[in-house]
CHARMM-style PDB file with segment names, atoms N, HN, CA, C and O in Angstrom:
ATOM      1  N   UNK     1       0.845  -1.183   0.000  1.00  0.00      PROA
ATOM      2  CA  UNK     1       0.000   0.000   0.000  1.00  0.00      PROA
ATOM      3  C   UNK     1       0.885   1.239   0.000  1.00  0.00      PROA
ATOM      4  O   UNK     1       1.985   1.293   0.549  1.00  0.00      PROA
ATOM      5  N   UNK     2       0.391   2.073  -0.564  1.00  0.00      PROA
ATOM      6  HN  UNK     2      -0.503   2.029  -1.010  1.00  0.00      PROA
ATOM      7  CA  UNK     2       1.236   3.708  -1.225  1.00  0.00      PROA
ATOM      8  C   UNK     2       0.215   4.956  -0.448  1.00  0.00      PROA
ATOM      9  O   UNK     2      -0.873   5.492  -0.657  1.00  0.00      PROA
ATOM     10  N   UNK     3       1.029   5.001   0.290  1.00  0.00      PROA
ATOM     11  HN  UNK     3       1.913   4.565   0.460  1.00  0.00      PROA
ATOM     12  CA  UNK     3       0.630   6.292   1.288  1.00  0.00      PROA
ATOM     13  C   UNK     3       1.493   7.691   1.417  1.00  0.00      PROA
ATOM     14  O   UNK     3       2.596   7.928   1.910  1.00  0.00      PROA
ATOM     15  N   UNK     4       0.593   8.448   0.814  1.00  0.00      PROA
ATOM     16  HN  UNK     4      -0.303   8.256   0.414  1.00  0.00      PROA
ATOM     17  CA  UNK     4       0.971   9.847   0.901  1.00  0.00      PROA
ATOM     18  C   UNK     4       1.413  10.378   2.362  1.00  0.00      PROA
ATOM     19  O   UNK     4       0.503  10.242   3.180  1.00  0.00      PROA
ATOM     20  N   UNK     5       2.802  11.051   2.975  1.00  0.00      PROA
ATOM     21  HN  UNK     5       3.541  11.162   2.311  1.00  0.00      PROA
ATOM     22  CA  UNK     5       2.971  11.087   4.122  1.00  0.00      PROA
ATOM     23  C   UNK     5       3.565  12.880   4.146  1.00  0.00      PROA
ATOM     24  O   UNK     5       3.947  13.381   3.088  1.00  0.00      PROA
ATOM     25  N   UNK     6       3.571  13.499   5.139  1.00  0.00      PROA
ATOM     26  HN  UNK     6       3.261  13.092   5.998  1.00  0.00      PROA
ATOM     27  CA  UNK     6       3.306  15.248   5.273  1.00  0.00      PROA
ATOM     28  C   UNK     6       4.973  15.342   5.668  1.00  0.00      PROA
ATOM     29  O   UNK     6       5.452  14.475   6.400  1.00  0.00      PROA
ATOM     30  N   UNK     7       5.831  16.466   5.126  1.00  0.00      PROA
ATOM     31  HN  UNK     7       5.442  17.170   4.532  1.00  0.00      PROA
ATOM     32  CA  UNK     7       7.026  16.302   5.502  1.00  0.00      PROA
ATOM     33  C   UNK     7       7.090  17.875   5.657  1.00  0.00      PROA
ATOM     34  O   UNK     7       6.996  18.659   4.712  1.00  0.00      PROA
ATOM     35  N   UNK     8       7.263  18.222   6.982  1.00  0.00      PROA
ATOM     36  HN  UNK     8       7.339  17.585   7.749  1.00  0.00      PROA
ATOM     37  CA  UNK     8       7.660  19.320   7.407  1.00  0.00      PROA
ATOM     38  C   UNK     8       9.373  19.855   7.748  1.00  0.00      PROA
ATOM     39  O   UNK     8      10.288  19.226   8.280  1.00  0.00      PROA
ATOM     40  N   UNK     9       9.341  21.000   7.300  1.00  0.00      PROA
ATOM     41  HN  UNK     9       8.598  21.510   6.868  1.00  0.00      PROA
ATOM     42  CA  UNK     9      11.136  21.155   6.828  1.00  0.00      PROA
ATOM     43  C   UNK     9      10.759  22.920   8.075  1.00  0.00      PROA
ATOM     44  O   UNK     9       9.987  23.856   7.867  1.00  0.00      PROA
ATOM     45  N   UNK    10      11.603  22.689   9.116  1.00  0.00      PROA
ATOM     46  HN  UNK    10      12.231  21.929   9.284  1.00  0.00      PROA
ATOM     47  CA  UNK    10      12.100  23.889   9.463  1.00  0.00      PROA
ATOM     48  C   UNK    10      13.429  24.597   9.601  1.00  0.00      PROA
ATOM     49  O   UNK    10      14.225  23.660   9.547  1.00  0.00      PROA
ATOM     50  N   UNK    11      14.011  25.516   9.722  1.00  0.00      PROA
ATOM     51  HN  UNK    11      13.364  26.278   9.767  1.00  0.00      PROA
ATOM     52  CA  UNK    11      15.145  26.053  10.481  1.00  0.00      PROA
ATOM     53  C   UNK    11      15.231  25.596  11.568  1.00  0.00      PROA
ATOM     54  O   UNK    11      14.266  25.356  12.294  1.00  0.00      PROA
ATOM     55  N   UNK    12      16.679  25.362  11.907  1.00  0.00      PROA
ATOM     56  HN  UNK    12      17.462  25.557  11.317  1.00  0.00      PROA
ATOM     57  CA  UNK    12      16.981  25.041  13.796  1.00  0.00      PROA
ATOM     58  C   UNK    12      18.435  25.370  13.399  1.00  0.00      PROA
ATOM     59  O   UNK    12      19.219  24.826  12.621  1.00  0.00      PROA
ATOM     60  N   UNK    13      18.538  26.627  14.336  1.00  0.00      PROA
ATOM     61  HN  UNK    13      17.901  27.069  14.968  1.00  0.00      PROA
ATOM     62  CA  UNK    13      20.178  27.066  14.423  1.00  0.00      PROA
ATOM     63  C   UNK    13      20.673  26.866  12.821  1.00  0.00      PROA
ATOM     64  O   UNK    13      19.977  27.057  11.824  1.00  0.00      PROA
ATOM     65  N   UNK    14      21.891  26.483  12.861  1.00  0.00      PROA
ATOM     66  HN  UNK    14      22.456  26.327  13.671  1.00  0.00      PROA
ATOM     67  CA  UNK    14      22.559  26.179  12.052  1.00  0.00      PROA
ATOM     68  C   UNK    14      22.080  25.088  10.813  1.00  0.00      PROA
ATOM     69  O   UNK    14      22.991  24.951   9.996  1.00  0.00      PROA
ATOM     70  N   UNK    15      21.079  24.429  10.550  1.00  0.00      PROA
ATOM     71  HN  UNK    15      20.339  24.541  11.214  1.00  0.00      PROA
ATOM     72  CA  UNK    15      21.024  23.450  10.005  1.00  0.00      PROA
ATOM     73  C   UNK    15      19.345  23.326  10.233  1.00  0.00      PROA
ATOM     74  O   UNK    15      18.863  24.106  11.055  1.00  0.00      PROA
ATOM     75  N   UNK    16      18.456  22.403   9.557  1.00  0.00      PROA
ATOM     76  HN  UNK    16      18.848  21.770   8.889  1.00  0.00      PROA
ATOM     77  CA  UNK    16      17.056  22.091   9.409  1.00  0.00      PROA
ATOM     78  C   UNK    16      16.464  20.290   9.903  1.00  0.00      PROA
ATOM     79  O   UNK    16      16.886  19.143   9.754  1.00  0.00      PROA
ATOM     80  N   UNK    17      15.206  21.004  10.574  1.00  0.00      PROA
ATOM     81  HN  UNK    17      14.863  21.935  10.695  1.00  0.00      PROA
ATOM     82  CA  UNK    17      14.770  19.487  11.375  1.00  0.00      PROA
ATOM     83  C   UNK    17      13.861  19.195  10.305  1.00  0.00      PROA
ATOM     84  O   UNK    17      13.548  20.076   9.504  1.00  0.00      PROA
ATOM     85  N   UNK    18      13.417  18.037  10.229  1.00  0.00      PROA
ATOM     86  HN  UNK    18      13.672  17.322  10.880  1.00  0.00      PROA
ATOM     87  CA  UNK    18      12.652  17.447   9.040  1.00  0.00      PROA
ATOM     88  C   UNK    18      11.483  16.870  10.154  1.00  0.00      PROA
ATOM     89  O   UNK    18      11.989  16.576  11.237  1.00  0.00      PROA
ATOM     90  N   UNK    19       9.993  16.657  10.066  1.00  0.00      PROA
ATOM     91  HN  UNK    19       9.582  16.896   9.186  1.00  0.00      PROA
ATOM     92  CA  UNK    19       9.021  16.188  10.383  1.00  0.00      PROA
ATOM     93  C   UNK    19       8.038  15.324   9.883  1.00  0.00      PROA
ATOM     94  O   UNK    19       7.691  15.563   8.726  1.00  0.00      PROA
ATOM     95  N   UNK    20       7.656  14.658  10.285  1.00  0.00      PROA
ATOM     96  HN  UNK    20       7.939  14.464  11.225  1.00  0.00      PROA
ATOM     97  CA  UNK    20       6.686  13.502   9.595  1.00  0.00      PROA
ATOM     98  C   UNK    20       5.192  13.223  10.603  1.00  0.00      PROA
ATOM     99  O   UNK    20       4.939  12.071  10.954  1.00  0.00      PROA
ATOM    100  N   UNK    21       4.298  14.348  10.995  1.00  0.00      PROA
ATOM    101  HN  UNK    21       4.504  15.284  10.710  1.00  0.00      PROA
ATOM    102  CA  UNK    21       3.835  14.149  11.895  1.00  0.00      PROA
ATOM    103  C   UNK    21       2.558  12.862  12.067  1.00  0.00      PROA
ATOM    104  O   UNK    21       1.905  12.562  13.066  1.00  0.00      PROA
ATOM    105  N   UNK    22       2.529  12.275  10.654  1.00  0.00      PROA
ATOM    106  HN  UNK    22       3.060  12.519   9.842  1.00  0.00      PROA
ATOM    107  CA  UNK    22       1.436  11.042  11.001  1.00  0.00      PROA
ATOM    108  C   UNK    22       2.595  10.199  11.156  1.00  0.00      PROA
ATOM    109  O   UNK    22       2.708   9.607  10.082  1.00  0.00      PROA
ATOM    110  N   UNK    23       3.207   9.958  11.678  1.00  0.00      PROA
ATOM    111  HN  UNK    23       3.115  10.439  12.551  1.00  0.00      PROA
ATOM    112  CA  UNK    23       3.769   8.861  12.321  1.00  0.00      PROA
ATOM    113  C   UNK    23       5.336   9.460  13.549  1.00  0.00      PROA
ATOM    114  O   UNK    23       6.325   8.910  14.034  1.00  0.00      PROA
ATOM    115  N   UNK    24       4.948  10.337  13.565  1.00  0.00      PROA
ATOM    116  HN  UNK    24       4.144  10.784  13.171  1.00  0.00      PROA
ATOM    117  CA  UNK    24       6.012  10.788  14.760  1.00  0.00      PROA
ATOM    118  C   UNK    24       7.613  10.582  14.517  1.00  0.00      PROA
ATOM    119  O   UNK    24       8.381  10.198  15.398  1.00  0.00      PROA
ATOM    120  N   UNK    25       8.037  10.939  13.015  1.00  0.00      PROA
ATOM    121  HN  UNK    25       7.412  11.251  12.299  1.00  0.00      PROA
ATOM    122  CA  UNK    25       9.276  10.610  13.319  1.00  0.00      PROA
ATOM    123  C   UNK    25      10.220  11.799  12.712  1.00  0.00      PROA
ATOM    124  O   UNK    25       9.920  12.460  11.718  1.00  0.00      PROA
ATOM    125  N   UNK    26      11.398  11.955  13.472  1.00  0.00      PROA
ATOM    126  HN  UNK    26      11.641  11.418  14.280  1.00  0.00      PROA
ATOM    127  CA  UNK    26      12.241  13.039  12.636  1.00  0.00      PROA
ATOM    128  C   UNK    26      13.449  12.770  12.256  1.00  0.00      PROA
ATOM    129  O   UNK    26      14.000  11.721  12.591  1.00  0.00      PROA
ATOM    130  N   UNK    27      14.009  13.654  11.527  1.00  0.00      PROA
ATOM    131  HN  UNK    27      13.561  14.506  11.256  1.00  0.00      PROA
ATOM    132  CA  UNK    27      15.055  13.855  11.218  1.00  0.00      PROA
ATOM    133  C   UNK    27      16.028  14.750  10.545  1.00  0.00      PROA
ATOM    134  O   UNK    27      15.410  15.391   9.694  1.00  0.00      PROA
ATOM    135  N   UNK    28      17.019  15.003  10.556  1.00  0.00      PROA
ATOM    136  HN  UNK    28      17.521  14.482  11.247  1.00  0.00      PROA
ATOM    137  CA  UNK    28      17.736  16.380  10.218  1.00  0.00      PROA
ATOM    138  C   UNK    28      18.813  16.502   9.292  1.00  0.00      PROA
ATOM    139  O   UNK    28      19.489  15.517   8.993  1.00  0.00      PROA
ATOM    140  N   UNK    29      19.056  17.791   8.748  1.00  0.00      PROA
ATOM    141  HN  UNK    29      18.508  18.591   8.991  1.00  0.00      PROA
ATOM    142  CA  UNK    29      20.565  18.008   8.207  1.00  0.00      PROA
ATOM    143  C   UNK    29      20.652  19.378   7.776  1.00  0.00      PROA
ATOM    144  O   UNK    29      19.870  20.318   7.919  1.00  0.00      PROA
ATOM    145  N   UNK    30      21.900  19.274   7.154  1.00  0.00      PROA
ATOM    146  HN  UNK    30      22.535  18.510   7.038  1.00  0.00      PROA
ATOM    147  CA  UNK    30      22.541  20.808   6.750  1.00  0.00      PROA
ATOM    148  C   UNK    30      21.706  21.687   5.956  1.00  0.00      PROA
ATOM    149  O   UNK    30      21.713  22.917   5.911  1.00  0.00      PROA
ATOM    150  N   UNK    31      20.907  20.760   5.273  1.00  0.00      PROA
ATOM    151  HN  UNK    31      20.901  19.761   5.309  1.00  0.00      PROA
ATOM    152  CA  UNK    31      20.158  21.464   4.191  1.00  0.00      PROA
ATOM    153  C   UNK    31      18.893  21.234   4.190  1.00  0.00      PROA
ATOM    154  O   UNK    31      18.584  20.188   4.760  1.00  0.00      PROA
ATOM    155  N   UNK    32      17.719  22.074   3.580  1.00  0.00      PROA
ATOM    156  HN  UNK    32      17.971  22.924   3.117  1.00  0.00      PROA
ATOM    157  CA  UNK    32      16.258  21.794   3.365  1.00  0.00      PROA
ATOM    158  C   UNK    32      16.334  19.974   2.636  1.00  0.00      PROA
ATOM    159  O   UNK    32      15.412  19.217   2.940  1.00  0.00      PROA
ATOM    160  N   UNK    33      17.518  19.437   1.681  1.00  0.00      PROA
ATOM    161  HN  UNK    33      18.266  20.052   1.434  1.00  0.00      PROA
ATOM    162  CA  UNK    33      17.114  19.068   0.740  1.00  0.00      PROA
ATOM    163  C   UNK    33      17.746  17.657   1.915  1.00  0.00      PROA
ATOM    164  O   UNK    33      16.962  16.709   1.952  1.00  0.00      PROA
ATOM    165  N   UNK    34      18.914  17.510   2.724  1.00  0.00      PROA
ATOM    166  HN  UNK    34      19.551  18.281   2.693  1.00  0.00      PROA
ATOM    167  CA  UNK    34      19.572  16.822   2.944  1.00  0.00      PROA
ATOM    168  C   UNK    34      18.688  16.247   4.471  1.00  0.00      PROA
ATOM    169  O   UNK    34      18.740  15.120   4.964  1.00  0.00      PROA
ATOM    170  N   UNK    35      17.962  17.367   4.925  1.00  0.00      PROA
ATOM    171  HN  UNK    35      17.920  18.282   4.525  1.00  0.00      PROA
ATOM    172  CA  UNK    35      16.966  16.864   6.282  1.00  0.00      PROA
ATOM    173  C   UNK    35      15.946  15.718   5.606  1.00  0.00      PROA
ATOM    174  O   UNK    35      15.791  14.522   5.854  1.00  0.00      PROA
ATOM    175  N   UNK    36      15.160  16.859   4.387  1.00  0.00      PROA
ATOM    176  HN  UNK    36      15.286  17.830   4.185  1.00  0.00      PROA
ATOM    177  CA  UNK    36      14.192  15.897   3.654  1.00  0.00      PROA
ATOM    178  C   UNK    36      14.537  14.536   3.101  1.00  0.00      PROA
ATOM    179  O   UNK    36      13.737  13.601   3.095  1.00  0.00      PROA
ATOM    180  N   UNK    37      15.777  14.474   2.633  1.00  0.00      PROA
ATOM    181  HN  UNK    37      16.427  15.234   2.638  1.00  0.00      PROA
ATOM    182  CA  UNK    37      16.475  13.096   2.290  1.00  0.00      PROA
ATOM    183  C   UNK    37      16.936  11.936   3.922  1.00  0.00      PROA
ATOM    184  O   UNK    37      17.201  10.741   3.785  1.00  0.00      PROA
ATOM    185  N   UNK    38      16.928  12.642   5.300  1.00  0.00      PROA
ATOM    186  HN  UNK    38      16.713  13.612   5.411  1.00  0.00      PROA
ATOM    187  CA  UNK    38      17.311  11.969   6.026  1.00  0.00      PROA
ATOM    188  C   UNK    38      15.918  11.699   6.529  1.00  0.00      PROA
ATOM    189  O   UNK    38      15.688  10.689   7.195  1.00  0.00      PROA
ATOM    190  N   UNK    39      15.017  12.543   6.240  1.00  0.00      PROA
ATOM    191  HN  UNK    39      15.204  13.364   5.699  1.00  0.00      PROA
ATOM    192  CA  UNK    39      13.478  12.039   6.876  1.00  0.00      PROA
ATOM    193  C   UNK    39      13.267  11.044   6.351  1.00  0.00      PROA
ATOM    194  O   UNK    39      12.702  10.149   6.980  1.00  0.00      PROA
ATOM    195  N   UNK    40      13.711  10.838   4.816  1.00  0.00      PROA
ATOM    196  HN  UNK    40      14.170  11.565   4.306  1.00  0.00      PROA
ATOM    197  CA  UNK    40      12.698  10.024   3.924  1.00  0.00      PROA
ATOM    198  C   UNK    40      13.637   8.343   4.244  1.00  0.00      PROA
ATOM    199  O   UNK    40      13.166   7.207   4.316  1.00  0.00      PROA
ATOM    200  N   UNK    41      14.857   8.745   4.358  1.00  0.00      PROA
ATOM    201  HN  UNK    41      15.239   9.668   4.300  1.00  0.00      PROA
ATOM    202  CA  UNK    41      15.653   7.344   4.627  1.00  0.00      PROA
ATOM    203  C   UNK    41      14.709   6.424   6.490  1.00  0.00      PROA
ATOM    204  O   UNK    41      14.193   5.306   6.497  1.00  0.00      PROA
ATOM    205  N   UNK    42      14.802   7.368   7.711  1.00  0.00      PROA
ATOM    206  HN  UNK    42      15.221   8.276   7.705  1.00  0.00      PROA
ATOM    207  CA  UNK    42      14.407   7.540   8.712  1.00  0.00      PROA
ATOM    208  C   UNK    42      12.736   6.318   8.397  1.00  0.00      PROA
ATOM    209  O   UNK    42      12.507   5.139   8.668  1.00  0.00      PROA
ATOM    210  N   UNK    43      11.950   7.395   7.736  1.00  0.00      PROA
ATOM    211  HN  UNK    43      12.136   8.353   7.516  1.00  0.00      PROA
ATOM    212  CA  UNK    43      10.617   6.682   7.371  1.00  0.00      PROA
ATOM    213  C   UNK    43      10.921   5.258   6.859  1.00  0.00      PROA
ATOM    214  O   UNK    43      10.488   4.249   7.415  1.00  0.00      PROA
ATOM    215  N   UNK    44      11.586   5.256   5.918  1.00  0.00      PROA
ATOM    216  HN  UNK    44      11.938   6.077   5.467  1.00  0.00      PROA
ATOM    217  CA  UNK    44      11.963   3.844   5.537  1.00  0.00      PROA
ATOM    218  C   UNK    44      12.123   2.596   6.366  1.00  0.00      PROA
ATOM    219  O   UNK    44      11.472   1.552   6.342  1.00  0.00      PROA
ATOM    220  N   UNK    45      13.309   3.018   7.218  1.00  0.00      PROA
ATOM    221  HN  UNK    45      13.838   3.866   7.237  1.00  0.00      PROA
ATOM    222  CA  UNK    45      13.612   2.631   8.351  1.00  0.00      PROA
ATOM    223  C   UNK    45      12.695   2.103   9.584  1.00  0.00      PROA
ATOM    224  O   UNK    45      12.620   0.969  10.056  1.00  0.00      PROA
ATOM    225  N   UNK    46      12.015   3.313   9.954  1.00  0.00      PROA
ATOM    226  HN  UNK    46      12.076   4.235   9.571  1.00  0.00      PROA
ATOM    227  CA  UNK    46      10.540   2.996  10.597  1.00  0.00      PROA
ATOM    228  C   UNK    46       9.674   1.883  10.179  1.00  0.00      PROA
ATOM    229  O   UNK    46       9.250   0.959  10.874  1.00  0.00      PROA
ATOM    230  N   UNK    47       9.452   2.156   8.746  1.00  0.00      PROA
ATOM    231  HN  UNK    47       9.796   2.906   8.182  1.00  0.00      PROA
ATOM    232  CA  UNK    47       8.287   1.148   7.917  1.00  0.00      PROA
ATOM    233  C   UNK    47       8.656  -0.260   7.830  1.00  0.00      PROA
ATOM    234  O   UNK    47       7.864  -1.124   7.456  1.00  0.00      PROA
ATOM    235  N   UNK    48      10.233  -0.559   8.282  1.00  0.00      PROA
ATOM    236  HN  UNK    48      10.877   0.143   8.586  1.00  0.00      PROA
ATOM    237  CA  UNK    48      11.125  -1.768   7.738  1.00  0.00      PROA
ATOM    238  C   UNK    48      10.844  -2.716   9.282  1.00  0.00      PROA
ATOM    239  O   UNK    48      10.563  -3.881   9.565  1.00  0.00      PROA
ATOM    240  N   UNK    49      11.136  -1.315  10.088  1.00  0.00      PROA
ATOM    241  HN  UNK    49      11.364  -0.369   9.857  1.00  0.00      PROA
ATOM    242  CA  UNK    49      11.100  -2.521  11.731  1.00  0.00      PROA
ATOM    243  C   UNK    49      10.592  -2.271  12.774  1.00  0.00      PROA
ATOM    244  O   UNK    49      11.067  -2.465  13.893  1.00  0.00      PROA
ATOM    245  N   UNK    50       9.100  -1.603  12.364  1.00  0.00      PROA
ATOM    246  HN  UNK    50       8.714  -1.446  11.455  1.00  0.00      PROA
ATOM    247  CA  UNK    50       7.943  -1.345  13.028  1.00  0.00      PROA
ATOM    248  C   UNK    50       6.751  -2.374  13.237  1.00  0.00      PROA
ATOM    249  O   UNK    50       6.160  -2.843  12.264  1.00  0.00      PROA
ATOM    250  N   UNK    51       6.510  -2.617  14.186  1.00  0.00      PROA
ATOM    251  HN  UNK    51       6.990  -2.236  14.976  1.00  0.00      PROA
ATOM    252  CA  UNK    51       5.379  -3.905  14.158  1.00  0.00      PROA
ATOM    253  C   UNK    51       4.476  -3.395  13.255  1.00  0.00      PROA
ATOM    254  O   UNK    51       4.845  -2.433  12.581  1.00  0.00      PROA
ATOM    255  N   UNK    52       3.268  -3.880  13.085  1.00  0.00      PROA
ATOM    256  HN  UNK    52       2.968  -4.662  13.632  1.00  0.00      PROA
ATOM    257  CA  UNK    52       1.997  -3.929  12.372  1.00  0.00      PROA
ATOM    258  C   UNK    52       1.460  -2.613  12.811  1.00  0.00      PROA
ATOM    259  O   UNK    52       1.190  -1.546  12.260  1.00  0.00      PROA
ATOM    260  N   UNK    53       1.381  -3.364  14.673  1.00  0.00      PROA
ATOM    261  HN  UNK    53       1.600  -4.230  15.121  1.00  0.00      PROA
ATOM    262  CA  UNK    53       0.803  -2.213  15.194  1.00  0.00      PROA
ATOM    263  C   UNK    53       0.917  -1.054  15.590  1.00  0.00      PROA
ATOM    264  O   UNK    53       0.097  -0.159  15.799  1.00  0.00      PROA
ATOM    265  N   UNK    54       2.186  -1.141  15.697  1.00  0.00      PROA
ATOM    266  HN  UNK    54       2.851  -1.867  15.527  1.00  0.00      PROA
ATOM    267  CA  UNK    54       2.895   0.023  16.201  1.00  0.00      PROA
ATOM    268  C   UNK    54       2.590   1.473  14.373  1.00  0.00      PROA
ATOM    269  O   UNK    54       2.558   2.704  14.365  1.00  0.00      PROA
ATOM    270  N   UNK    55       2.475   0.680  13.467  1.00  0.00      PROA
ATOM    271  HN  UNK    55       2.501  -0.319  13.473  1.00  0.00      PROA
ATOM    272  CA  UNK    55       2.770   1.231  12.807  1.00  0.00      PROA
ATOM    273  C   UNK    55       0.740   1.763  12.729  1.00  0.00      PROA
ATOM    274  O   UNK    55       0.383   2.939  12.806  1.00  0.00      PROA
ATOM    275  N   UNK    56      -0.067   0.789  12.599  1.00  0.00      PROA
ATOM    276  HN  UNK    56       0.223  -0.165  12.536  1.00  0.00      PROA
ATOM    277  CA  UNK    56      -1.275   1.012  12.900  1.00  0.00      PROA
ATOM    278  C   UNK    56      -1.819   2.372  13.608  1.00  0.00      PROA
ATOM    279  O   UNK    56      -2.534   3.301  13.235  1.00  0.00      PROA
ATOM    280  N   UNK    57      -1.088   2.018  14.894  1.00  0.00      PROA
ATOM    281  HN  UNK    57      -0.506   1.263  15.197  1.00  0.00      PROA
ATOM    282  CA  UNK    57      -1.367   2.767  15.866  1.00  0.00      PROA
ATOM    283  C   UNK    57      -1.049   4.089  15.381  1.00  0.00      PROA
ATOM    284  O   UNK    57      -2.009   4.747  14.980  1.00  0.00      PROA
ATOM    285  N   UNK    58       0.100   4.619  15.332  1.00  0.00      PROA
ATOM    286  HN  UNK    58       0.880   4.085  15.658  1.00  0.00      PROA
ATOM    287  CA  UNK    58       0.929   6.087  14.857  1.00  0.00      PROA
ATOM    288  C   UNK    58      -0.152   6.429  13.853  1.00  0.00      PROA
ATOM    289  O   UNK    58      -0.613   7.556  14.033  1.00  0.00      PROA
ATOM    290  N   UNK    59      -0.746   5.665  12.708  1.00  0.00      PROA
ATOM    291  HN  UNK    59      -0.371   4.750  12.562  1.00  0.00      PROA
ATOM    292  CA  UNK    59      -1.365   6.223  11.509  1.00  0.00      PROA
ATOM    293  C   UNK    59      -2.820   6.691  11.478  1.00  0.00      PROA
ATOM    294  O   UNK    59      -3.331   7.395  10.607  1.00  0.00      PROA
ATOM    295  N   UNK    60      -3.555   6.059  12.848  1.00  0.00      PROA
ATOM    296  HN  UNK    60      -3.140   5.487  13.556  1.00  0.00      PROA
ATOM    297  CA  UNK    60      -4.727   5.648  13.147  1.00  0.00      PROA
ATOM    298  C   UNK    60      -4.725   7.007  13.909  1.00  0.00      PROA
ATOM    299  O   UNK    60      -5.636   7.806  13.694  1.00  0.00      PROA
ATOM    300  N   UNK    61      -3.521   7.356  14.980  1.00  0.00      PROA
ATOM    301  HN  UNK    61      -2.781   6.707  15.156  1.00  0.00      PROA
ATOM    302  CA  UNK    61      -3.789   8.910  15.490  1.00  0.00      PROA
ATOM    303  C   UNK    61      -3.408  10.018  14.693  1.00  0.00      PROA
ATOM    304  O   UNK    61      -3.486  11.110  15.256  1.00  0.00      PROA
ATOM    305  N   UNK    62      -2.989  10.001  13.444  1.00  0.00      PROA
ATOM    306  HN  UNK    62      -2.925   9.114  12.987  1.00  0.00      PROA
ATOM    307  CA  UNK    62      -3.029  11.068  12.392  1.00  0.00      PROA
ATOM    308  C   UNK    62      -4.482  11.187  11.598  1.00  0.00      PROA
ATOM    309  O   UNK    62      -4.687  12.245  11.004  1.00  0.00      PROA
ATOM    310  N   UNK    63      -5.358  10.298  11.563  1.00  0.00      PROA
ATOM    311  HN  UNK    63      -5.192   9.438  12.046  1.00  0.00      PROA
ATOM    312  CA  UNK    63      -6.723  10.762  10.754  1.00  0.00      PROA
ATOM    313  C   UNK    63      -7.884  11.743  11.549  1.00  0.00      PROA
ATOM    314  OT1 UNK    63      -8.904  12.095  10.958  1.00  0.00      PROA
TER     315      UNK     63
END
């Protein structure tokens, strides 16, 4: 299944936090482009060794 997921890019100091808020996860880097590339690896990651439910759960409190 192919799920559209919300990726929020801010400033922090020196460098940018990346956000994923239907499933609670972050991640960062030097650049708008390099946070968004560490979110999207991060999510991967999540989706790879997340139970069922765990993953259920996180998606079920984003609707």
């Amino acid at each position: 299944m192919n799920r559209r997921l919300t990726a929020i890019v801010e400033r922090e100091g020196d460098g940018y936090v990346a956000l994923c808020p239907e499933v609670d996860v972050a991640s960062q880097g030097d650049t708008v482009s390099d946070a968004r590339d560490n979110l999207a690896e991060a999510l991967t990651l999540f989706f790879e060794t997340a139970s069922a439910g765990e993953i259920d759960s996180r998606l079920r409190g984003a609707r």
